[in-house]
Every structure is written in C-alpha cells, then in structure tokens.
N, C-alpha and C positions, 0 to 999 in steps of 0.2 A: 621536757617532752620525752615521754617514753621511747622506746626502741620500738615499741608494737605501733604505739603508735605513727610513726615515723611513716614504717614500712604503709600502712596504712592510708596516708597521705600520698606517698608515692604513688603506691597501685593507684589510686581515685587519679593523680594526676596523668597518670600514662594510660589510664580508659578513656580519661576524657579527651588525650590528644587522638589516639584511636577513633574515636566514636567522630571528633574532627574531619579525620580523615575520612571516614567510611558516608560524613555526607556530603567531602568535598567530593569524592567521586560517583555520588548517584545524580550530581550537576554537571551542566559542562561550564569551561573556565571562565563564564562569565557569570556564572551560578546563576541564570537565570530560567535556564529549559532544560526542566527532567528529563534522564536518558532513559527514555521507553524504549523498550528490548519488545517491538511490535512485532508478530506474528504476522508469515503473509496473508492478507485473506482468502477465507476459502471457502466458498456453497456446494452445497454436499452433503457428503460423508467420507469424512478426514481418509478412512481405510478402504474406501470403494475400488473396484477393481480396474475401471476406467479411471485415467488420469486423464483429465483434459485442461491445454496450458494455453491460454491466446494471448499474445502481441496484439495490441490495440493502442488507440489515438484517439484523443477523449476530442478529439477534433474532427474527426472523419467522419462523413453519414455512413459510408456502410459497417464503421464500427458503431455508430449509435442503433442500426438496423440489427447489426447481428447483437447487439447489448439487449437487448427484447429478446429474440429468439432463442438466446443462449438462456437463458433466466426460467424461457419456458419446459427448454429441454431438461435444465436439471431438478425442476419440479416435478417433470412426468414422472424422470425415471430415478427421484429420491435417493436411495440408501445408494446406488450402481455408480452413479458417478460422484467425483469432488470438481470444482473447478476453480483455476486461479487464470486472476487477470494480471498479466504485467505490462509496465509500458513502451512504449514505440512510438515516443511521440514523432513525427515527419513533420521537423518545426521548419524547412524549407518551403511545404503546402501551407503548413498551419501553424504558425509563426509564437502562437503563445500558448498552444500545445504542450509546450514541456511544463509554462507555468503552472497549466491547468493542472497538468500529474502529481507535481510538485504537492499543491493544495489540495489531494486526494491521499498522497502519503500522508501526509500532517492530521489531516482526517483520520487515516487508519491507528497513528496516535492514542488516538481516543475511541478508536470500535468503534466507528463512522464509517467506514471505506463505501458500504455499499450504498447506504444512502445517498454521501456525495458523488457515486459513480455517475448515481440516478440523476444527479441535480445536473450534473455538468452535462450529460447527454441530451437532455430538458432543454437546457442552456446554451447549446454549442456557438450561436452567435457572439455571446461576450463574457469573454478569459480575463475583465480588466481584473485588477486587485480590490475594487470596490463590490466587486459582484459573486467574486471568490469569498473575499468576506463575507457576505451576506448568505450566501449555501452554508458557509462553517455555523455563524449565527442561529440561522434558523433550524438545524442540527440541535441547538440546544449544546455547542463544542465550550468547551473554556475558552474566551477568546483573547484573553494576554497570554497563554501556553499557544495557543492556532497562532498569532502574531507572529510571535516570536519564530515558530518551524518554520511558517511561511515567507517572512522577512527577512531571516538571513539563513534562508533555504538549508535548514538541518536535515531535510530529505535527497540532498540535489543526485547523493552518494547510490542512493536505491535507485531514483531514477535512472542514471547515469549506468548502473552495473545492468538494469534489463535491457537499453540501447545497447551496452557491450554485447551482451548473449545475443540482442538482436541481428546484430553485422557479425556476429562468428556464423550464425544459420543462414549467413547472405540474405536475411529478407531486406523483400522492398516495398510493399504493401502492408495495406492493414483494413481487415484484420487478418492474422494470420494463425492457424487454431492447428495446434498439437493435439493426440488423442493417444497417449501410453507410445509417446513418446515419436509418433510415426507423423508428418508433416502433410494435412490437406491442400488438395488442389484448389480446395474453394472451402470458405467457412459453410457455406448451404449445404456441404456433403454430410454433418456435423450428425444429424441424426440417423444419418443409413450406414456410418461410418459404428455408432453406437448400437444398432440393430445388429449389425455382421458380427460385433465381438460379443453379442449376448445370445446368440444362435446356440 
C-alpha cells in the first residue's frame, strides 16, 4: 500500500467519523426527533413598526374571542403591524391548557402554528391527546415526528420560558396584549391603541 494511498484511507476515515457526528447532532440522544431550530410565529410583517405580543391560553374564551379579533386587526392594517402569540397557559382554571400549547409548539415544528391555533380555539372543550392528535393529522403534520414532540414534550422548554416572562410582567389574566412594548388595560383597546401610534 502506497503512502498516498494510506493517507487517503485516513482522510475518508476521519470525514466519515465527522459526517457521524454532524448527524449524531442534528438528532437528539435518542436519535429519533429532529432538532428544528423553529422560528417564532409571526402575522404581519416581520419589520413593521408596531410590535404587538399577547400572553394567551388556548383555553380561555376571551382568548378564543380576542383569537378572531386580533387576526382581523392585523389583516386591516397589513404591512403596520407583526404579531406573536406566546403562551400563558392558567392550568389552575384550565388544567390541560399547557398540553394544548405544548401540541401547538410541536405544530409550529412543522409551519403549522396557525392552523393549530385555529383548531384548538374551535376546540377548546377537549385538550385529550386523542383530539390533539387528530388537529396535528388533519394539518396533513408528520405524525411519528408530531408523536414524538408531543409525547415526550420536546416543546415543554418554550412553553415553560413564556410562563417565565409571563410571572416577571406579574400577569394574571389572559389575554394579555403588548403593543411596542407598552402593556394594555384590556385586549379591546387593541385597535385604538394601533390608530394613536399611526396618527
């Protein structure tokens, strides 16, 4: 055996332990569920000048109410605002509240988020796991990837960090809506709040 070719050998052997590693870490350690590096969702226009951020609870009617309104508002006024929904689930009122967020993280996975926001607000009577399933399904989701997030809660981390933020801003309600950063008395103010900064 050559020298060239030697070397040759090596190199192939050390890309390929490389290339090993580079798919052991786009798995996690049980190399069963892709780590999607998901963006948060966002309706809008990413660079708009209003930022508007609500706390909501895929369990609540007046966050299923202001889920309508808010959808309407940033249709009116297009390119002006972006808006993101984080969660807040109040699993003391609505006790499978956080599952539901859970299985809308897992959703946004797969560029679902708003669809299953829709399903689950549709829905708000039953958070079981068989009905959660059935929203991912009908999505048209991968459903051994949706399993997997939702079964051994690969989201629980996101959920968990927007309750954090939630209890730093002391809230206690939901829904609770940010507007470029400034905290409303009521989600209903939402479009006179959006009229005053476009005067």
């Amino acid at each position: 055996m050559t020298k060239q070719l030697k070397l040759f050998i090596s190199a192939a052997i050390f890309l390929g332990i490389g290339a090993a590693i580079w798919i052991a870490l786009i798995y996690n350690q049980d190399n069963s569920y892709p780590i999607i590096v998901s963006s948060r969702p966002i309706l809008g226009f990413t660079d708009a000048e209003i930022s508007i951020i609500e706390y909501s609870d895929f369990g609540c009617p007046a966050s299923k109410l202001a889920a309508t309104e808010i959808k309407k508002i940033v249709r009116k006024y297009e390119n002006k605002v972006k808006f993101e929904f984080r969660n807040f689930p109040l699993i003391n009122i609505h006790p499978k509240s956080f599952q539901a967020a859970l299985a809308a993280e897992c959703a946004n996975d797969q560029g679902k988020f708003w669809g299953y926001h829709d399903l689950l607000f549709l829905n708000q009577s039953n958070f079981s796991r068989s009905n959660l399933l059935v929203h991912a399904e009908n999505l048209g989701l991968d459903m051994e990837i949706y399993k997997i997030c939702f079964d051994e809660k690969i989201k629980a981390d996101v959920v968990s960090g927007h309750l954090k933020e939630a209890r730093e801003f002391k809230l206690n309600s939901t829904p609770t809506i940010f507007v470029n950063g400034k905290k409303l008395k009521n989600w209903s103010l939402l479009e006179q709040e959006i009229e005053d900064i476009l005067k």
